[in-house]
N, C-alpha and C positions, 0 to 999 in steps of 0.2 A: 324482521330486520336482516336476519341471516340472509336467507334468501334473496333479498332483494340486492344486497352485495354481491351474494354468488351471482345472481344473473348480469349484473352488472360488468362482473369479472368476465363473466363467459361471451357477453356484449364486446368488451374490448378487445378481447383474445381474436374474435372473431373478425376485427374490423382492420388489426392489426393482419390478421391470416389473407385479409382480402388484397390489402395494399402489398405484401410481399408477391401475392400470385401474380398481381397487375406490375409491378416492377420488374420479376424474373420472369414472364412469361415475355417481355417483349427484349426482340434480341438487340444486341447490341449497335450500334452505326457504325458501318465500316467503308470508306472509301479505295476504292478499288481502281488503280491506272490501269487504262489498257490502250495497248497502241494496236492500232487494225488496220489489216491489207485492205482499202477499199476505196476505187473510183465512183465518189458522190456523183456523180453526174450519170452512171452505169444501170441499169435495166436493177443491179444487183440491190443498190441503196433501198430500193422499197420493201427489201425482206429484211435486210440489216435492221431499218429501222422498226418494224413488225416485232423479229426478235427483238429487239433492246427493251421494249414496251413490256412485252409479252414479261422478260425476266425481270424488269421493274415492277410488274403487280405481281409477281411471286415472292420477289424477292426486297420488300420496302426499304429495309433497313440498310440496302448495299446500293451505295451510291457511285456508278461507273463514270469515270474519270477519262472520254474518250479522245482519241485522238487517230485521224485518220490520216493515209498515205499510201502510195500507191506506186507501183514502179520500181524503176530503181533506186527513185528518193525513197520508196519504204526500205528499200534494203540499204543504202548508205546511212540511213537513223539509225537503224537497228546496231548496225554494226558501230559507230558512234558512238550512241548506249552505252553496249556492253564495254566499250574499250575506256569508257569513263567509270565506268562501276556502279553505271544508273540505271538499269533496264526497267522497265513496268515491270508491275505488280503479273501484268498476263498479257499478254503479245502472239501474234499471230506467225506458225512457225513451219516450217516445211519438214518432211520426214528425212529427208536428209540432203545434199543438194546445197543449196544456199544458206543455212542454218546449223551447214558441218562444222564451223570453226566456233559459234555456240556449244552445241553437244559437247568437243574436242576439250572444251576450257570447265566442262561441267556447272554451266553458268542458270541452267534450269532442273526443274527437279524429274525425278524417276516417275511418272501417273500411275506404275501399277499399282503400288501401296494404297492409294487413292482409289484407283478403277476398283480393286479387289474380284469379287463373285460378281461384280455386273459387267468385267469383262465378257461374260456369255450372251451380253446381250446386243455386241453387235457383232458383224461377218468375221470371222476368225483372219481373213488377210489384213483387215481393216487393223487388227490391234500385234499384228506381229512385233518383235523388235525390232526399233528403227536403228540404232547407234549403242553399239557398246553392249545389247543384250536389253537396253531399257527402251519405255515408252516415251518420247518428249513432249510429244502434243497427240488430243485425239482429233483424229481423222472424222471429216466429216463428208467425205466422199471415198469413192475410189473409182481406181479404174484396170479392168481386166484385159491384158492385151493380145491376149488368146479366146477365143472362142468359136467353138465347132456348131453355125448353124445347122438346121438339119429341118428340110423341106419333108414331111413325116406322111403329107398325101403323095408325094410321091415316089418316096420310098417305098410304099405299100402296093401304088401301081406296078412298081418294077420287079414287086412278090417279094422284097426285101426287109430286114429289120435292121433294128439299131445293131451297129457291132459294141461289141465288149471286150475284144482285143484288136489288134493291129493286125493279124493273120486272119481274121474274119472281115478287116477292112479290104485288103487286099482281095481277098477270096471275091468280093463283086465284080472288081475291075472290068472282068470281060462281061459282064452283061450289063452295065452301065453303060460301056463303049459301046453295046449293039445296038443303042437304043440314041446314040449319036449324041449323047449326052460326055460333060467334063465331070469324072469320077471324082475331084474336088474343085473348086473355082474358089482359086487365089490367087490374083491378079498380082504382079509381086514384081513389074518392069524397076516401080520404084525400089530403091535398094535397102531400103528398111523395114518394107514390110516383112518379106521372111525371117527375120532376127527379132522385129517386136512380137509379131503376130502368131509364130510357131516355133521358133527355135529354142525360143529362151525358156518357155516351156517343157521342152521337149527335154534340154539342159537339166531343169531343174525334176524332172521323171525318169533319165536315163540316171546320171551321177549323182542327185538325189542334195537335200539341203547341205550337209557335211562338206560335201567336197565344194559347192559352192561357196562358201562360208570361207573356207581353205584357200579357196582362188581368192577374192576379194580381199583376205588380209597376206595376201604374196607369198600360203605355203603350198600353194599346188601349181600345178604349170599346165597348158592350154596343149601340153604335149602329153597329159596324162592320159590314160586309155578311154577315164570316162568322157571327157571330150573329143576324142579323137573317135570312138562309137558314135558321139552325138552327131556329129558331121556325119560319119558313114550311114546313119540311118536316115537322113535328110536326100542322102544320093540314092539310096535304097527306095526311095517314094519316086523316084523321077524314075531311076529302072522297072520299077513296076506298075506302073504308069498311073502312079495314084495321081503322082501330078504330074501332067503333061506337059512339056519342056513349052508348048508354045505359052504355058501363065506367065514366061518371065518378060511376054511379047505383050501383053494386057495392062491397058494402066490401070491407075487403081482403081478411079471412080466409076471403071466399067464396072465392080463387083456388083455392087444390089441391085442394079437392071437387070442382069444379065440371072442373077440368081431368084430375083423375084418371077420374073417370065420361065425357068422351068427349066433352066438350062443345067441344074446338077442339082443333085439330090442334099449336097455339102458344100459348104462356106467357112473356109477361115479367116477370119477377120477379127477387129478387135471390139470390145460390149459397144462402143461408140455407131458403131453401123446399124444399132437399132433406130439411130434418128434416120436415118438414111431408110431403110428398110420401111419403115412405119407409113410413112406417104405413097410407097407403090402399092401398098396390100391393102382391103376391105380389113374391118376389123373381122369379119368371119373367116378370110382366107388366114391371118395371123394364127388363129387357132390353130393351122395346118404347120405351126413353125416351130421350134424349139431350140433353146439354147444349150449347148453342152459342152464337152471336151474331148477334146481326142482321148481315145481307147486305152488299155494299159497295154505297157508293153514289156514283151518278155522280158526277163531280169532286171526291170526296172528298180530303184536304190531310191526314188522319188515315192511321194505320196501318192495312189491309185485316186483321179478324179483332179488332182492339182491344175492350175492354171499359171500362168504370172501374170502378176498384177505391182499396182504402182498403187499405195495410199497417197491420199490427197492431203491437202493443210489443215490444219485447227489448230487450236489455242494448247498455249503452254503456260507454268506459271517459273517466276523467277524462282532460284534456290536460296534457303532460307528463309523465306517468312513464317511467320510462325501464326501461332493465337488463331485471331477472330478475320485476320487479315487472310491465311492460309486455308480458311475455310472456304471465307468469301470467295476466291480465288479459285477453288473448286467446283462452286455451287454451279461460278459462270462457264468453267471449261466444259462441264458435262450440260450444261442445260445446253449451249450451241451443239452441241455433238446430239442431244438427246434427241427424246419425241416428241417436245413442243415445237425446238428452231429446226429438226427435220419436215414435220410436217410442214413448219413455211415453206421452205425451201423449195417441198416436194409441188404447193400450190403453186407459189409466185414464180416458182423456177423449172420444174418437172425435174427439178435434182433427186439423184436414188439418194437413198440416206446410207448411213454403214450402220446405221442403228435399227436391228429387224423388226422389222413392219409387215402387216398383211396392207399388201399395195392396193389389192384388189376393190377394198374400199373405197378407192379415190376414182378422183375419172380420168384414166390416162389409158392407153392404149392398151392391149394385152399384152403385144409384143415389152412395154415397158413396163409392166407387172412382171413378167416373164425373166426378164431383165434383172428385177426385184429380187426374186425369186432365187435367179443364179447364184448368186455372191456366197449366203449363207450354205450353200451345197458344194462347195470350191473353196480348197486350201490355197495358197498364195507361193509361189517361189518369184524369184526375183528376175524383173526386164534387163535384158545384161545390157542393154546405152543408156539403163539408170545407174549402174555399178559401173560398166569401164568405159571409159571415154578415152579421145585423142584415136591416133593411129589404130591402136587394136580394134578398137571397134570397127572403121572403116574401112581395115581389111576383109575383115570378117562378115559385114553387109554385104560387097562387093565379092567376096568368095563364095558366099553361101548363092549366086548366082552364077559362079565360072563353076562350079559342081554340077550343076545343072546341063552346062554344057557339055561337060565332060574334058574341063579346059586345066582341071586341077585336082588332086585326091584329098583325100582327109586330113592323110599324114602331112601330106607337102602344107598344107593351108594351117593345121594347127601350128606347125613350124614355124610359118610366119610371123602366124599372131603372136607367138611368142617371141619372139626375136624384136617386136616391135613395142613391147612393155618398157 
């Protein structure tokens, strides 16, 4: 009779243990608003809607509350929103740009706390600080607007190798020139390329992140020496005929023809010209191509290998939510940014991800593996007509071309710029 209690006890206990693990193991319901940047009718909707699927069978229990818009009605909503005290739960937010007077009002939360140690797992430019030192949204792209191609068969034809600094790039010059070839082809009639494409890098490896940082919050001046070197060393590639005064006579779209066919062993341009690139080259001739950066250079105050680059959009969540709600709200920011909705991206779209990936998996061109590849091996400083805009900049486009001719000096142009702050 004992026994047959005890078992009986032990029966209940056990039946009891089962329904606690089937209650607390399944998580809780939480609906989740999100307002998204997105034209239904766009090439893009067929990966959005892949992703949404996709984090629906991950994720059962979070039900996404969506709402789409696109233009500048997404951006008059958003700002609507926030100036009612109603933002979504998670919204789609830019790194800085249209989504500054957001940040400004601290209306979203900080992601690193969130991202934590899997910050390392995507491109170091991709997660830098966008506003105030924090993250607002993770970036689901980027884009590099510096990049030193480098034609590597025939480099080798000309008995040449990669340089490693600026004094070993120059050092080719003359035998580059004997061989009736352009020592760099950067076509730059347009007046932005040289500022996207070379300068702002150059900016950001001569005077180095500090001083940049310094400029952008209005405690340095465009007449300090780090800039006023940056200019002079831009004049310095034209006197030594890295770049040949006639590239300011080339338009741009000349570039990848002219650089596929054999006409210079380097190309600066921005990651973007590998769609360009990709259709003149065999995939076996691509093998002969690589992507890099310009060299260091003496006393540089910047990071050795750096680029500038511009992070792309992704998801932010509002400030304050807490519980199950603040989860949920992470699970979706990082899954879009992850390696399920990169991988869509990367099929339905040939989008790079900012999330590292062996590309070489996939079927996309080398040149866009190669591509892949870049991001992770390049630190990030900043496009300066993403940070200054109005007058300054457009002097400075338009200067960084009268240098070339020899129609203005360093001194005189940073004076400009500054005088027109």
């Amino acid at each position: 009779m004992m026994f047959k209690k005890l078992f009986c006890l032990v029966m209940a206990l056990v039946f009891v243990s089962s329904i606690s693990v089937c209650v607390f193991s399944q998580e809780k319901e939480v609906e989740l608003t999100v307002l998204n940047y997105l034209d239904i009718t766009s090439p893009e909707a067929k990966a959005w809607d892949a992703t949404v699927e996709a984090f629906n069978a991950k994720y059962p229990n979070i039900t996404l509350k969506i709402e789409n818009s696109f233009g500048e009605a997404y951006h008059q909503k958003l700002a609507a929103l926030a100036a009612a005290g109603d933002l979504p739960d998670v919204m789609y937010l830019w790194p800085g740009g249209r989504s500054a007077e957001i940040y400004k009002n601290e209306l979203t939360e900080d992601l690193y706390p969130f991202l934590g140690p899997d910050k390392d797992k995507f491109v170091p430019a991709a997660v830098t600080p966008q506003w105030d030192g924090k993250l607002y949204e993770l970036p689901i792209g980027i884009t590099a607007t510096h990049v030193m191609y480098v034609n590597t068969k025939l480099l080798i034809d000309l008995g040449l190798t990669m340089p490693k600094t600026y004094g070993e790039l120059v050092a080719m010059v003359p035998k580059i020139k004997e061989a009736g070839l352009y020592p760099i082809l950067m076509p730059n009639k347009a007046a932005w390329v040289m500022q996207s494409c070379l300068f702002s890098a150059l900016v950001g490896r001569i005077a180095g992140q500090d001083w940049l940082d310094a400029l952008i919050a209005g405690e340095a001046s465009f007449t300090d020496q780090e800039f006023v070197d940056s200019l002079a060393f831009v004049k310095d590639m034209y006197d030594t005929g890295l770049l040949p005064p006639q590239s300011i006579q080339l338009e741009y779209g000349d570039g990848p023809n002219l650089f596929a066919t054999g006409r210079s062993p380097f190309m600066i341009d921005g990651d973007w010209r590998v769609g360009a690139l990709v259709p003149l080259l065999s995939e076996e001739e691509q093998e002969n191509f690589e992507l890099t950066v310009f060299p260091d250079i003496a006393g540089q105050k910047g990071e050795s290998g750096s680029t500038s680059t511009v992070a792309a959009t992704g998801f932010g969540m509002k400030a304050g939510l807490i519980g199950d709600k603040v989860d949920a709200a992470w699970k979706w920011i990082y899954f879009f940014a992850g390696p399920q909705a990169a991988e869509i991206r990367l099929i339905e779209q040939g989008m790079i991800p900012t999330y590292i990936m062996d590309l070489s998996a996939y079927d996309i061109s080398p040149l866009a593996v190669k591509r892949g590849a870049f991001y992770p091996e390049h630190s990030g400083t900043y496009v300066l007509d993403d940070k200054i805009t109005g007058e300054p900049i457009n002097i400075l486009n338009i200067g960084l071309q009268e240098l070339a001719l020899g129609n203005t000096t360093p001194e005189k142009l940073a004076a400009e710029i500054e005088a027109a702050r």
